[in-house]
N, CA, C and O of each residue as an XYZ file, in Angstrom:
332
protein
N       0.850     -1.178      0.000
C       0.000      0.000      0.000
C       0.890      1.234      0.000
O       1.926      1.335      0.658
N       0.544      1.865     -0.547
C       1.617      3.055     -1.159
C       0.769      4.079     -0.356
O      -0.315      3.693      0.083
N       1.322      5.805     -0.048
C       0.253      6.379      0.951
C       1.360      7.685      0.592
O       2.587      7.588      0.614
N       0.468      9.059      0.221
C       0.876      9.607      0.174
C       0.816     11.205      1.190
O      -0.349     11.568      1.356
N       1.613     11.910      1.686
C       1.133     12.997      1.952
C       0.703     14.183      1.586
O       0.875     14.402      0.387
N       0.088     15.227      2.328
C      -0.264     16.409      1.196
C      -0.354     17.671      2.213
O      -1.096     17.865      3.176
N       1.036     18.729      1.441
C       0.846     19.847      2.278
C       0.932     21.496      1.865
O       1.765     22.026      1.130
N       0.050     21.987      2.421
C      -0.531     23.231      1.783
C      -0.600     24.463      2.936
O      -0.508     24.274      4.149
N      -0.793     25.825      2.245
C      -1.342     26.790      3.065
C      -2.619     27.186      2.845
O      -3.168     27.180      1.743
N      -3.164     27.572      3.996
C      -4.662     28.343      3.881
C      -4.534     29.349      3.321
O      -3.512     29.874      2.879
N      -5.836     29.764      3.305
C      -5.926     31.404      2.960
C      -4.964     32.383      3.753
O      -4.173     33.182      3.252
N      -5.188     32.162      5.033
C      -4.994     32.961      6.044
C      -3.015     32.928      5.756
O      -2.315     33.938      5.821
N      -2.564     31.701      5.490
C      -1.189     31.801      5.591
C      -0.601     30.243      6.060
O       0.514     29.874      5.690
N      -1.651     29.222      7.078
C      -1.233     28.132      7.904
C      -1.288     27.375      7.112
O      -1.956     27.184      6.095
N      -0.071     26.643      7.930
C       0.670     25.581      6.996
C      -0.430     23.975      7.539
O      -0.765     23.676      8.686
N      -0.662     23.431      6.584
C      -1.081     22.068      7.148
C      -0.849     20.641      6.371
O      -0.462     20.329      5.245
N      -1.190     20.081      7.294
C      -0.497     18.438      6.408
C      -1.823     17.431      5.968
O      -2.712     18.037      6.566
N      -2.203     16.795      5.600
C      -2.769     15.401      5.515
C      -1.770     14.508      5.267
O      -0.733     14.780      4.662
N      -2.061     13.455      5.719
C      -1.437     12.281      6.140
C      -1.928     10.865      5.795
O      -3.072     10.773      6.240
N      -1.670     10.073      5.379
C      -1.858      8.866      5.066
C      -2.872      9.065      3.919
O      -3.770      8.227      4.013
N      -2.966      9.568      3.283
C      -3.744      9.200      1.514
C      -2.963      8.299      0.847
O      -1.770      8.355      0.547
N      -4.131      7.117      0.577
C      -4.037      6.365     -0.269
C      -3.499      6.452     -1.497
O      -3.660      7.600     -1.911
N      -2.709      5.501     -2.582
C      -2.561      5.892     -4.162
C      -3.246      4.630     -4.355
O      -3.039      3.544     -3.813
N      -4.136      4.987     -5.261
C      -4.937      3.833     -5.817
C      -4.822      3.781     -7.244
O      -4.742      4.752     -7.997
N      -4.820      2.317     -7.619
C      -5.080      2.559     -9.299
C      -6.118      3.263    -10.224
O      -7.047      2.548     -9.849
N      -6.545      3.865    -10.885
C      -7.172      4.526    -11.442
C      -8.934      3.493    -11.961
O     -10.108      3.861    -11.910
N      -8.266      2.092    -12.438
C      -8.879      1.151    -12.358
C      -9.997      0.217    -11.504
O     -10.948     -0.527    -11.743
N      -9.040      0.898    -10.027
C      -9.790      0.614     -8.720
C     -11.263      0.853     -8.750
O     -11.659      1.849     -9.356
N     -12.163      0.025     -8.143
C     -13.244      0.754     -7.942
C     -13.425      1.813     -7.177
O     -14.186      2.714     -7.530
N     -12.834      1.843     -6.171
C     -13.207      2.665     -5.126
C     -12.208      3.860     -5.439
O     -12.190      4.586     -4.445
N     -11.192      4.452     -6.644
C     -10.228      5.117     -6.861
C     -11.336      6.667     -6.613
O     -11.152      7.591     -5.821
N     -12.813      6.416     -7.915
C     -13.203      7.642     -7.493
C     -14.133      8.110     -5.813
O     -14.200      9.253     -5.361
N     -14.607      7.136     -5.319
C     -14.961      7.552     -3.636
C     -13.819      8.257     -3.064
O     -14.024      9.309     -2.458
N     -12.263      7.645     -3.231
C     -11.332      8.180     -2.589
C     -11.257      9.661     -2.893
O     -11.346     10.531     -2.027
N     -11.074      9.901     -4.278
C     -10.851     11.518     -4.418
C     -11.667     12.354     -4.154
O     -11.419     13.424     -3.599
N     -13.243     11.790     -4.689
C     -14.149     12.305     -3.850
C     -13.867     13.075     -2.479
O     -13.757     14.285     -2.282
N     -13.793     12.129     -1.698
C     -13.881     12.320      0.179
C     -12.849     12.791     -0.018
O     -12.887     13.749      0.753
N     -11.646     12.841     -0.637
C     -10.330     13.890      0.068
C     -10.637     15.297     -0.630
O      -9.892     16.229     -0.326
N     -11.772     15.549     -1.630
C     -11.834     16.930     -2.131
C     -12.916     17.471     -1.482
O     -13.340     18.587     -1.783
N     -13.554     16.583     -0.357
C     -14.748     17.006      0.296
C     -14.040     17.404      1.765
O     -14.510     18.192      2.586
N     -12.981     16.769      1.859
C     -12.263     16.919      3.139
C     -11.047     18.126      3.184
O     -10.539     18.717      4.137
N     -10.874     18.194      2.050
C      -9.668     19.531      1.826
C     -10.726     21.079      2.207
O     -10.510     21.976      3.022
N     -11.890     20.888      1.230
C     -12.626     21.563      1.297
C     -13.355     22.451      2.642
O     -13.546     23.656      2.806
N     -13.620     21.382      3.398
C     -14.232     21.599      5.007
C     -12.613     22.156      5.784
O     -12.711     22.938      6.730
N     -11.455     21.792      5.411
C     -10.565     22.219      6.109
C     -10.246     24.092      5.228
O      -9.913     25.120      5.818
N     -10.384     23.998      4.438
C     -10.297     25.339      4.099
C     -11.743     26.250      4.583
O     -11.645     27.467      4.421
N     -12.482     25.958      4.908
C     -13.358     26.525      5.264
C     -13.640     26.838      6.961
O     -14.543     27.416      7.565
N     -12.413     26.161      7.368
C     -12.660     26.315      8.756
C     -12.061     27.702      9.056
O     -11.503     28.267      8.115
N     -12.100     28.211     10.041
C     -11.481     29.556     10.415
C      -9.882     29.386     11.321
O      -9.082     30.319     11.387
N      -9.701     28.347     11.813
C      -8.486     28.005     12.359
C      -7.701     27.051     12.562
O      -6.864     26.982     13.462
N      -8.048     25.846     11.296
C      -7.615     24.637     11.011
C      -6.373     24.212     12.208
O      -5.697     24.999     12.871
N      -6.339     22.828     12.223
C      -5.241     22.310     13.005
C      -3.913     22.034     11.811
O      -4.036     22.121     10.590
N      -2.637     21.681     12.587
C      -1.464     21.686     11.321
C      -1.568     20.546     10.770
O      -1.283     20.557      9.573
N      -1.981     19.212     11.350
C      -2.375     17.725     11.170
C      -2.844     17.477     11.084
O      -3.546     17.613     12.086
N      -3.604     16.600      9.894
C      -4.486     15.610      9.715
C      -4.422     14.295      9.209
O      -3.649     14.029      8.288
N      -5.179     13.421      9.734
C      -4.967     11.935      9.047
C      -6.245     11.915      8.169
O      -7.403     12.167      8.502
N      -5.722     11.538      6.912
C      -7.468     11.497      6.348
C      -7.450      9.947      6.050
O      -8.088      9.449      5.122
N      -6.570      9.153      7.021
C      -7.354      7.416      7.458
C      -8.371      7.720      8.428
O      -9.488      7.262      8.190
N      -8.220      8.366      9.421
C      -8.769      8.619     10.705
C     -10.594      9.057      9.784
O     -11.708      8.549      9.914
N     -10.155     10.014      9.057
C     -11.510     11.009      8.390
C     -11.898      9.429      7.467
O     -13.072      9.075      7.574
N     -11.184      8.728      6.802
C     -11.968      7.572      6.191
C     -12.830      6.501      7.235
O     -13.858      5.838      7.096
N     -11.960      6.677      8.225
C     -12.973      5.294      9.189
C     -14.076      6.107      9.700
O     -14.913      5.415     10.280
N     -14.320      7.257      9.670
C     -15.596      8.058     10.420
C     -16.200      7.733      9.378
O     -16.868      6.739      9.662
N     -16.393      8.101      7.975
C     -17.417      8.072      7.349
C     -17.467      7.145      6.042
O     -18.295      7.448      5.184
N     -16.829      6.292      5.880
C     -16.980      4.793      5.110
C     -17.786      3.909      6.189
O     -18.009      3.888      7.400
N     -18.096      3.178      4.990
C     -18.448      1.629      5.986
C     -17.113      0.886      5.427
O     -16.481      0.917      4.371
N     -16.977      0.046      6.954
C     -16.292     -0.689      7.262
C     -15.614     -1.637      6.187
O     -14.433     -1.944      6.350
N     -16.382     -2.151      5.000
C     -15.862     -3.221      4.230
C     -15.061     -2.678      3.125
O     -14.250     -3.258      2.403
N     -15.551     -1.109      3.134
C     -14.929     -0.351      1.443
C     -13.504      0.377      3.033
O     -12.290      0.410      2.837
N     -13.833      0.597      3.689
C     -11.898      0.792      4.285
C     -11.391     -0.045      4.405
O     -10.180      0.174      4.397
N     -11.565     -0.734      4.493
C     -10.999     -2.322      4.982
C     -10.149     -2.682      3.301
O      -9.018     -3.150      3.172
N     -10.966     -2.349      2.351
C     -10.632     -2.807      1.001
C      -9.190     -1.485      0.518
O      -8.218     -1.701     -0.206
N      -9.522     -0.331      1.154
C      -8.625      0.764      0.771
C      -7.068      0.586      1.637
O      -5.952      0.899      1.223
N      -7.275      0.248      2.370
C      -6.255      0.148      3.369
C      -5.687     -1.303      3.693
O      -4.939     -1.554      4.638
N      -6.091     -2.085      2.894
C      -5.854     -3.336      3.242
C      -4.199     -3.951      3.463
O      -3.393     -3.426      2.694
N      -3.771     -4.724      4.174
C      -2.544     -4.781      4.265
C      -2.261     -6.061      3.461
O      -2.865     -7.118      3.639
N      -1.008     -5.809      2.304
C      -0.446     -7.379      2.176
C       0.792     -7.602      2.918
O       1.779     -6.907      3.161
N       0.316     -9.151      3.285
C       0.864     -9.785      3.862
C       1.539    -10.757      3.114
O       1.043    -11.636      2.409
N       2.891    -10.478      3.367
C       4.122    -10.974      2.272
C       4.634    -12.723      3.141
O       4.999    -13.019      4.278
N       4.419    -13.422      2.003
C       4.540    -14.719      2.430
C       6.214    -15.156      3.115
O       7.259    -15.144      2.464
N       6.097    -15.440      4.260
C       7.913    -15.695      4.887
C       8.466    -14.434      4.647
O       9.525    -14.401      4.021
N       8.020    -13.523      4.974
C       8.589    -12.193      5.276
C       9.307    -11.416      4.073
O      10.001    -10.421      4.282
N       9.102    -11.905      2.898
C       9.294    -11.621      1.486
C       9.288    -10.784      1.168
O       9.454    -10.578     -0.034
């Protein structure tokens, strides 16, 4: 699972991060939900009046997915004999 970060300033000037975004194949089903929710989530953070410097947007995926489509985004492989 590949995971990228993303960091920007507000309006105002503050610096902030997101953290753990997914890279998904384009192919993926779930590729467009993902961009979706991170352009719905960039969005609400620019709109706040005093954003925090950190964010995880895994944390923002387990609030508002169901359980089986995070589970599918985040899934871990598990490399056979430590491979």
């Amino acid at each position: 699972m590949l995971l990228k970060n993303l960091e920007f300033r507000t309006n105002v000037g503050q610096k902030v991060k997101i953290l753990d975004i997914p890279v998904l194949e384009e192919d993926n089903p779930l590729f467009f939900k993902v961009n979706a929710r991170l352009q719905l989530f960039l969005s609400q953070i620019h709109h706040q009046s005093s954003p925090k410097k950190v964010y995880s947007f895994r944390e923002y995926l387990k609030k508002v997915l169901k359980w089986t489509e995070y589970e599918q985004i985040y899934q871990v492989n598990v490399l056979k004999n430590n491979a």
